[in-house]
C-alpha positions in Angstrom: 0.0 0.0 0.0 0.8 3.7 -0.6 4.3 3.1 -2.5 5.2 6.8 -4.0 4.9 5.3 -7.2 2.1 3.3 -7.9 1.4 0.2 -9.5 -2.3 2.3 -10.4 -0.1 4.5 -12.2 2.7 1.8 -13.6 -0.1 -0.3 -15.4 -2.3 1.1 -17.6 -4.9 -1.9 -17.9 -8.3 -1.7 -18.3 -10.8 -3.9 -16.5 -13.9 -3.5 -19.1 -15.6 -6.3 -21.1 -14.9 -5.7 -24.7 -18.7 -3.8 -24.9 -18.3 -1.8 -21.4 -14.8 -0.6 -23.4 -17.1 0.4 -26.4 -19.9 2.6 -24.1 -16.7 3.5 -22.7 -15.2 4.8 -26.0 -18.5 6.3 -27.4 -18.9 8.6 -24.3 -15.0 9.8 -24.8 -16.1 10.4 -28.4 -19.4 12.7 -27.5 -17.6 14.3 -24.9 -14.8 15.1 -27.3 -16.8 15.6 -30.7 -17.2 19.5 -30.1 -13.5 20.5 -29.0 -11.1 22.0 -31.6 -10.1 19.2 -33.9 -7.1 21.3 -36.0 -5.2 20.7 -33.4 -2.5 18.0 -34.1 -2.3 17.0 -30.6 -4.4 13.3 -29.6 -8.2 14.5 -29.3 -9.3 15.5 -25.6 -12.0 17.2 -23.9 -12.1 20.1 -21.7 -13.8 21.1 -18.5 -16.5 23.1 -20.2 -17.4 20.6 -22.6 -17.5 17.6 -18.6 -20.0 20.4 -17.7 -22.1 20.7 -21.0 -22.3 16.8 -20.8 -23.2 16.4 -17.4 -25.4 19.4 -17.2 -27.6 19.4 -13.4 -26.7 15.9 -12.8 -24.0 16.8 -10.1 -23.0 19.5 -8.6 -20.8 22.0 -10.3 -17.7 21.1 -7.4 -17.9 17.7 -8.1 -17.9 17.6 -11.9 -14.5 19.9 -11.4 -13.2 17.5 -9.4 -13.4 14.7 -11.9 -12.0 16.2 -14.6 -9.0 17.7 -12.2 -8.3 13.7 -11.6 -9.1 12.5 -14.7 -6.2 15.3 -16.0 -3.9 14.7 -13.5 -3.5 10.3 -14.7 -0.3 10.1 -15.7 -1.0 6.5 -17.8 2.7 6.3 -19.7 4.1 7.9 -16.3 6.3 10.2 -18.8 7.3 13.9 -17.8 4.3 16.3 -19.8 3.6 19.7 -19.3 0.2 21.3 -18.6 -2.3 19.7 -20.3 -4.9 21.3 -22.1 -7.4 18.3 -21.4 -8.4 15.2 -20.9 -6.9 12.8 -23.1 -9.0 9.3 -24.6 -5.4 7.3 -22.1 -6.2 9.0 -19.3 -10.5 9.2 -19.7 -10.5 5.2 -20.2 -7.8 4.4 -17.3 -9.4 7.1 -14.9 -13.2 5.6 -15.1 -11.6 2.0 -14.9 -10.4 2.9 -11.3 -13.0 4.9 -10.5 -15.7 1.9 -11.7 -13.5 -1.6 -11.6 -10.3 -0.2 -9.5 -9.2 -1.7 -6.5 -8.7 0.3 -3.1 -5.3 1.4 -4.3 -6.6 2.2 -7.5 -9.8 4.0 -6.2 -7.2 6.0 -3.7 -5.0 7.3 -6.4 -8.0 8.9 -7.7 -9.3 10.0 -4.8 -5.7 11.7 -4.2 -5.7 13.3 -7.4 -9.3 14.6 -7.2 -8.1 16.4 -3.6 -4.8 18.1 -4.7 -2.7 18.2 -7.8 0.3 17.5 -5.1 1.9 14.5 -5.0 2.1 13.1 -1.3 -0.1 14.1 1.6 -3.6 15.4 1.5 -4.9 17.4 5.1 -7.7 15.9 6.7 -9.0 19.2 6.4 -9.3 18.4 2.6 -10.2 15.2 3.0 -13.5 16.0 4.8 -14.3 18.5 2.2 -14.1 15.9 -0.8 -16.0 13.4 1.4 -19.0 16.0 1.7 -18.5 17.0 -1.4 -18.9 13.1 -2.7 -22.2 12.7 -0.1 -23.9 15.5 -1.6 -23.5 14.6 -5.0 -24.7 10.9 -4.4 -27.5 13.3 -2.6 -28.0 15.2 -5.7 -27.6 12.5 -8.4 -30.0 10.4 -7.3 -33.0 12.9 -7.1 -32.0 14.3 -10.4 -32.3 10.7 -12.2 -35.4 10.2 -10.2 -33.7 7.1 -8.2 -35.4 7.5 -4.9 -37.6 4.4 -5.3 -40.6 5.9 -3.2 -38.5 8.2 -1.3 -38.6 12.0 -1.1 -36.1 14.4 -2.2 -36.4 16.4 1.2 -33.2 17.8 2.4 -33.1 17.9 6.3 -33.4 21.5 7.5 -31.3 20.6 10.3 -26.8 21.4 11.4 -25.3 19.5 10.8 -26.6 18.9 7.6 -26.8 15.1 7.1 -24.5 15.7 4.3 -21.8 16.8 6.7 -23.3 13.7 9.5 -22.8 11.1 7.0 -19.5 12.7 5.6 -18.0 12.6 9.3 -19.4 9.0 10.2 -17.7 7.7 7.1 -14.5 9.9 8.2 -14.5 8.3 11.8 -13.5 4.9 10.6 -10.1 6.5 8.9 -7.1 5.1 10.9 -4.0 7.5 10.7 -1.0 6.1 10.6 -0.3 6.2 14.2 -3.8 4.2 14.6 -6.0 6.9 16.4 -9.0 7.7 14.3 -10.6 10.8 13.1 -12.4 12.2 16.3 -12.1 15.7 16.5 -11.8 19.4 14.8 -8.4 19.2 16.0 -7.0 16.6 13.3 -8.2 19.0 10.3 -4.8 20.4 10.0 -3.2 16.5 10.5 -2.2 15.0 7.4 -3.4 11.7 5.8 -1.3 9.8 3.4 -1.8 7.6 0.5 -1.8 4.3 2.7 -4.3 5.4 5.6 -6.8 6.4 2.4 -5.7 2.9 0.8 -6.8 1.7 3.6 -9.9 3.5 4.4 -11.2 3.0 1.3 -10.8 -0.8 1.5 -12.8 -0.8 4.8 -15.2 1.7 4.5 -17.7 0.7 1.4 -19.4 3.4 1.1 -16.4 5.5 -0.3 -16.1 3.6 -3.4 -19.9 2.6 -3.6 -20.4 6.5 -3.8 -17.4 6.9 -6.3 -19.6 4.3 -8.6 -22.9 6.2 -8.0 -21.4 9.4 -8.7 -19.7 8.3 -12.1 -22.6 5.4 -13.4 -25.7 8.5 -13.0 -23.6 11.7 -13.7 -22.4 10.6 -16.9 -25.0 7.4 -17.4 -22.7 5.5 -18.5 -22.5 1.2 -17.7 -25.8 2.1 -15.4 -27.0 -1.9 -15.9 -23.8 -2.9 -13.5 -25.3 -0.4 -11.0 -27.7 -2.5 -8.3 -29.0 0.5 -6.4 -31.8 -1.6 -4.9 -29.1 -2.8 -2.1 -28.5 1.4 -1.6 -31.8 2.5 -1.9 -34.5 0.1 -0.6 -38.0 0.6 -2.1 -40.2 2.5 0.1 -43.5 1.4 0.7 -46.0 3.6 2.6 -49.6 2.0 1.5 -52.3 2.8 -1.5 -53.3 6.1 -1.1 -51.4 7.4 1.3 -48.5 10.3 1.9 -46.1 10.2 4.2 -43.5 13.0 5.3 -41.1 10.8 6.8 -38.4 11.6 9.3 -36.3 10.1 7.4 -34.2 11.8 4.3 -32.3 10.0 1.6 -29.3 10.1 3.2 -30.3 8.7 6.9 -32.0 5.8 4.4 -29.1 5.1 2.8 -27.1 4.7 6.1 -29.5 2.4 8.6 -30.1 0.2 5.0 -26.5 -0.7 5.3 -26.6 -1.8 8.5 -28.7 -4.1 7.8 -28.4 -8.2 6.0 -28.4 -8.2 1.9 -31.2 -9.7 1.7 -33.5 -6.9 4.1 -32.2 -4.2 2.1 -34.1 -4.1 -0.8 -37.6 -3.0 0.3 -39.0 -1.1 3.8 -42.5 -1.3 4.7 -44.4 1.8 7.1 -45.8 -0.2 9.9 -46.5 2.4 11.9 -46.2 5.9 11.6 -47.2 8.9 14.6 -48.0 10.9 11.8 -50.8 8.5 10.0 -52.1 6.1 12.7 -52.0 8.8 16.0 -50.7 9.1 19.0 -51.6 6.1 20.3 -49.5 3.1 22.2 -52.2 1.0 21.6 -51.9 1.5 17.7 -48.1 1.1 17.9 -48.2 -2.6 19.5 -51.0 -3.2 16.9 -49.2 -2.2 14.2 -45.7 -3.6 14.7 -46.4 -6.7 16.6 -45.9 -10.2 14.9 -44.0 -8.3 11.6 -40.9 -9.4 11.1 -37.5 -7.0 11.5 -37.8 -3.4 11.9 -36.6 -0.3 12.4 -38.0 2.2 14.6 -37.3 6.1 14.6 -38.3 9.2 16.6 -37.7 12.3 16.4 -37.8 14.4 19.7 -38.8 18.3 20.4 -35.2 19.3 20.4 -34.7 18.2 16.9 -32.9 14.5 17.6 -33.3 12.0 15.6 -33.0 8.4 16.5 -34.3 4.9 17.1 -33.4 1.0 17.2 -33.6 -1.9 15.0 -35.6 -5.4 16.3 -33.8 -8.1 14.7 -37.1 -10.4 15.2 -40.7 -9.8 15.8 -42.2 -7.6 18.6 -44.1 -9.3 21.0 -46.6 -7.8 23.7 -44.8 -9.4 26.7 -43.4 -9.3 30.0 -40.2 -10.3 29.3 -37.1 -9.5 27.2 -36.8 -10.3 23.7 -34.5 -10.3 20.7 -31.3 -11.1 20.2 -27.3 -9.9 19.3 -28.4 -9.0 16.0 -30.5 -5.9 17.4 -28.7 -2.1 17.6 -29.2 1.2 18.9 -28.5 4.4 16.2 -28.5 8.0 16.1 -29.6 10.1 13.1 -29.0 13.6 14.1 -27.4 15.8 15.3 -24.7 13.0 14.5 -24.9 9.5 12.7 -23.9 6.6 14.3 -24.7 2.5 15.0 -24.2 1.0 18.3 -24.4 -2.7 18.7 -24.5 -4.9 21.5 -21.6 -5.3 24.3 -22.6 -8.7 25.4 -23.3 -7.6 28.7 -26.6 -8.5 28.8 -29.4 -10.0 26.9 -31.6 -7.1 27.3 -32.3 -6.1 23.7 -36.2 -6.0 23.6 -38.8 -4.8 25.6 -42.6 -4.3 24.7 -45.3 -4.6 27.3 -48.7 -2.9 28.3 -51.2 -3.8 31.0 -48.9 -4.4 33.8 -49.2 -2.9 37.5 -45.8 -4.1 38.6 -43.1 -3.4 35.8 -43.1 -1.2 33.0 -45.7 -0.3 30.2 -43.8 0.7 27.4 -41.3 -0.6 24.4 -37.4 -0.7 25.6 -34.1 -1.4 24.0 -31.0 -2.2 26.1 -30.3 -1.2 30.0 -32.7 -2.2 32.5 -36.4 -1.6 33.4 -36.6 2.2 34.3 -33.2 2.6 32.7 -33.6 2.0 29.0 -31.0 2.9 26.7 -34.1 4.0 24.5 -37.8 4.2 26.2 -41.3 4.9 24.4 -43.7 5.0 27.7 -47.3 3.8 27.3 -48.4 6.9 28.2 -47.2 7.9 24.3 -45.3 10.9 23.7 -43.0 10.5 26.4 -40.0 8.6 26.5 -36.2 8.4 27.9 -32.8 8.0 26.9 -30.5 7.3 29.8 -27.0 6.2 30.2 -24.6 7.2 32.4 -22.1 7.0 31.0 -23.7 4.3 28.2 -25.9 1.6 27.8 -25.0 -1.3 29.2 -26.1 -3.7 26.4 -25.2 -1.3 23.2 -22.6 0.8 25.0 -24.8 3.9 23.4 -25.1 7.5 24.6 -27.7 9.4 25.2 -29.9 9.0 22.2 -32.1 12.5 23.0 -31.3 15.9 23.8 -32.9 15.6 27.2 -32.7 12.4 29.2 -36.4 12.1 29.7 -37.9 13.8 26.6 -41.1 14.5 24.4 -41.6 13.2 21.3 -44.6 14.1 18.5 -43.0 11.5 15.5 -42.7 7.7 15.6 -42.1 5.9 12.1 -41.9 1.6 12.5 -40.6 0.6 9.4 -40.5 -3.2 8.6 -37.3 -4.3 5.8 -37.2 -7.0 3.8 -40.5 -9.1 2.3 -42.9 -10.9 4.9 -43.0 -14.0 5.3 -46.6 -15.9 4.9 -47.1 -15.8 8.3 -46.3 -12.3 9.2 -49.0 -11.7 6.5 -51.6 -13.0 7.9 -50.6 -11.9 11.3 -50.4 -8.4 9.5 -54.2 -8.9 9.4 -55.5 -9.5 12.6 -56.4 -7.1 15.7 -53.5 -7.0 18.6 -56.8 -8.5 20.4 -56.5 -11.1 18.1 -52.9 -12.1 18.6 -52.5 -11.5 22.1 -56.0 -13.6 23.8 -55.3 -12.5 27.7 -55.9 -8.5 26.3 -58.8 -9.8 24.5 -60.1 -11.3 27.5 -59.2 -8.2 29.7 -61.0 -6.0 27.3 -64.4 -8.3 27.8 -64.5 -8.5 31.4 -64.1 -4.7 31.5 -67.3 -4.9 29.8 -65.5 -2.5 26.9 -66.6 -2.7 23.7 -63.9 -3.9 20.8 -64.1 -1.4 18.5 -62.6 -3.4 15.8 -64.9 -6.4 15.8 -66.0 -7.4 12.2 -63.6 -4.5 10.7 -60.7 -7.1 9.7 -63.3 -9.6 8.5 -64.5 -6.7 5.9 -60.9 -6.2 5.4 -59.9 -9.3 4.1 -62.9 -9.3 1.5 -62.3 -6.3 -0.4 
């Protein structure tokens, strides 16, 4: 990793099937079919005719930032002045890395997108290109109309999520002394071609992003693009609008937390915003359906939730397992999964006198590393310093806080079962609350309703 010179820029091989290398070829030729062709020099294209091509697909920083990279590929790695564009050798080996490249291919360009100096980049300018490669991803998709359901809402929020997402993909840098990125303090430290090497090859994102960027802005070899795994399809109901908490961005990070196979599709379960303010139209909503993610976004702005790695169950007793997590949104974006401490991952419970009515991830009864009280609206975040079973923070602004949205969202397809549990009352499911309800002498409202349901 990192050598000064490069195999990257030693080898100028091509990784594209003989008709990639012909879209390839035929986008070098539109982009360079209006340039000056008396000039005896190999044909090229210049920045104005990148930005004629591209148009609004990306933003005007990033499109200057792939043609500065793009320029600066050395491919024979002979001495050459200034050049006056971007030759056919240096478009064809520059979109190979950027589209087939391995980590220390992907870095070079990365390098050469930051700074036409060889060596060292500052962190400083690092965190800048990774914004600057978030918002486009940001921007690219809504302009090709990729948001399979979503909306192109940018949270009003500071941090922007640009900048929360940019910094949680920063955080997992290792410098070469091993410390990580934690802190305005390192933006004038300096990160080399190795720690970016290396980042790149554990971080995903980075060069998923570096594909999205290049495969929309300049729609080119878009078939080898699966953005079902980035984007999952959102799916709110017939009829019916929702103005999520979530943004494209936030989307895009809790889907890749999550298995392959549960990342292609979210379902609304429940949502404050649609179904009330009601505990009693959470459970019945979320109970019985399979993995999900729950958000909430309190009065101070916070934005954050937990993922059920199984079913929720109206119970009096922990459920779940190792595969459930704690995550923040905003003002920061983060993932915190379980230390093994305990097996307290899931609570949900109602109609008790002696323990808690409410649904609980992680800490203890009274002490939940996050808490939605039965009493709905309310809720608290404590840890002092963390959660015991997901070694999170405080989630919230305020330890005990107030909350007006709630979205369940269920990922991946149902199974048959979850179906048909999908269509009965909680009263149905859970018989002792059925049997409470009746010798209170209170009538069940939904009597007959699912019947009609299941005929129309």
């Amino acid at each position: 990793m990192g050598n000064s010179r490069s195999r990257a820029e030693q080898e100028c091989c091509p990784q594209f099937l003989p008709e990639e290398q012909a879209e390839v070829d035929s986008l070098f030729d539109a982009l360079s079919s209006g340039e000056d062709s008396s000039e005896p020099s190999p044909r090229s294209f210049s920045l104005r005719a990148l930005k004629n091509h591209i148009g609004e697909a990306l933003p005007p920083e990033m499109v200057t930032r792939l043609y500065d990279g793009m320029q600066r590929v050395n491919p024979t790695r002979r001495a050459h002045g200034p050049s006056q564009g971007v030759s056919q050798e240096q478009f064809t080996m520059s979109m190979s890395h950027l589209l087939k490249g391995n980590s220390e291919e992907k870095s070079l360009m990365i390098l050469k997108m930051i700074s036409a100096k060889e060596g060292p980049v500052t962190v400083k300018e690092l965190q800048q290109f990774t914004e600057d490669l978030v918002g486009s991803v940001e921007h690219v998709l809504a302009h090709r109309q990729e948001l399979r359901g979503w909306t192109g809402k940018k949270a009003p929020r500071t941090p922007t999520r640009v900048q929360a997402l940019a910094a949680h993909l920063l955080s997992e840098m290792k410098l070469p002394d091993g410390s990580r990125l934690l802190g305005a303090h390192w933006l004038d430290g300096a990160c080399d071609r190795a720690a970016i090497e290396d980042w790149v090859f554990r971080v995903p994102h980075v060069a998923t992003f570096l594909r999205v960027v290049v495969h929309q802005g300049f729609l080119v070899l878009c078939s080898s693009l699966d953005l079902a795994t980035l984007v999952p399809e959102c799916q709110v109901g017939h009829g019916r609008e929702l103005e999520s908490i979530l943004d494209l961005l936030a989307v895009i990070f809790l889907n890749s937390c999550l298995t392959r196979e549960q990342r292609h599709r979210w379902r609304l379960l429940f949502s404050s915003q649609l179904h009330g303010q009601s505990f009693s139209q959470l459970c019945g909503h979320i109970t019985h359906q399979g993995p999900c993610l729950m958000l909430l976004e309190d009065q101070d702005g916070h934005v954050f939730g937990g993922f059920a790695s199984c079913s929720w169950e109206v119970k009096p007793q922990f459920q779940g397992d190792d595969r459930c997590f704690l995550f923040s949104i905003s003002p920061s974006m983060a993932v915190y999964e379980h230390t093994g401490y305990n097996d307290h991952f899931m609570y949900l419970n109602c109609g008790q006198q002696t323990i808690p009515n409410g649904l609980g991830m992680g800490g203890q009864h009274h002490y939940f590393g996050l808490w939605v009280d039965a009493d709905f609206g309310k809720g608290h975040s404590k840890a002092k310093p963390t959660c015991t079973t997901y070694n999170s923070p405080q989630l919230s602004a305020k330890e005990n806080f107030l909350f007006d949205k709630m979205e369940v969202w269920a990922v991946g397809d149902p199974s048959e079962s979850q179906l048909v549990q999908g269509k009965k009352s909680i009263l149905d499911i859970d018989l002792e609350a059925k049997a409470l309800l009746e010798i209170s002498g209170r009538t069940r409202h939904s009597e007959g309703i699912w019947e009609a349901q299941d005929h129309q």
